[in-house]
N, C-alpha and C positions, 0 to 999 in steps of 0.2 A: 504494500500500500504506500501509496506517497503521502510525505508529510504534510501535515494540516499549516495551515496559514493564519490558522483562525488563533485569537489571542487565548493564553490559557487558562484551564479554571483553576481556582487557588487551595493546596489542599494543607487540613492545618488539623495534625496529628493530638489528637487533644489524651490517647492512652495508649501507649503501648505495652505490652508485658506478654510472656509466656502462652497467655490465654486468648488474647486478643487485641488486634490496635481498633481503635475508633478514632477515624477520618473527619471534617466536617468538610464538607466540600462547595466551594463557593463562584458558580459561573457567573460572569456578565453576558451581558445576554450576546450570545453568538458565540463565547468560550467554549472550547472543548478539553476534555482531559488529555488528548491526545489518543495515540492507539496504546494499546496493554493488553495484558495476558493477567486475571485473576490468578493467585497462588494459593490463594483460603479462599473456601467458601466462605458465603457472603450476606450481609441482612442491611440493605439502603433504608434508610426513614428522610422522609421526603421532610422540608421544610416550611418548603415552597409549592404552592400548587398550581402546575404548570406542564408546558410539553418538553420533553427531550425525546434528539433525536440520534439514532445508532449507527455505526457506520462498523459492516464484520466483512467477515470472508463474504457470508450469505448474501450480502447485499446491505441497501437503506432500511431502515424502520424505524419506526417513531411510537412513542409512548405517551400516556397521560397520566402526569403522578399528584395523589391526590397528600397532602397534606396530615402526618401521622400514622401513615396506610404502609404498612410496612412489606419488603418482599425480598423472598429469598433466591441465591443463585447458587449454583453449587461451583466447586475451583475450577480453572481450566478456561472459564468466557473469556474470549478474544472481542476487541470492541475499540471504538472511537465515541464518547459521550458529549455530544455538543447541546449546547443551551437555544432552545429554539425559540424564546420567548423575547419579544421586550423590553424585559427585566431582569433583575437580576433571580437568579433559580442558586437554593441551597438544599443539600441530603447530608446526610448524616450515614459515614459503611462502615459496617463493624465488621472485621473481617475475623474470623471464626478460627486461629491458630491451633488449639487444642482443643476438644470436643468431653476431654477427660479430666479432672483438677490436676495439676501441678500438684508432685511431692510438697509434703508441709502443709498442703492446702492454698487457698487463696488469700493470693497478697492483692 
């Protein structure tokens, strides 16, 4: 895929640890994250309610995400996430590193 042109969206790591990082993720409207490869599966919480639009191997598609409406991906999605709105669009990814507690339990 060729590289995007479009300005990027901003991502601001608010936990990481053994179990999980959480992302907050912050497009201006036309931002994209660029292309990637998930490594953990995954659980977005929309901030904003608005459209994005996907850019994969598959082709174009777009989506409507609704404001606290949570959803899950599992590891592996390959994707381009661009903001297709007017505005600015924020999500929240938690990305699912361990599935099990951590020895000692949770820190």
């Amino acid at each position: 895929m060729s590289p995007s042109t479009d300005p990027r969206a901003v991502p601001t790591v608010q936990l990481d640890n053994e179990m999980v990082r959480v992302t907050e993720w912050r497009f201006a409207p036309g931002a994209s994250t660029g292309h990637h490869r998930h490594e953990y599966p995954y659980v977005v919480v929309p901030m904003t309610t608005g459209r994005l639009a996907l850019t994969s191997a598959a082709g174009a598609a777009s989506g409507d995400l609704v404001t606290g409406q949570a959803y899950f991906r599992p590891a592996g999605a390959e994707h381009d996430v661009k903001n297709a709105n007017p505005y600015e669009f924020v999500f929240m990814e938690i990305e699912l590193k361990a599935l099990t507690p951590a020895p000692g339990g949770i820190r």
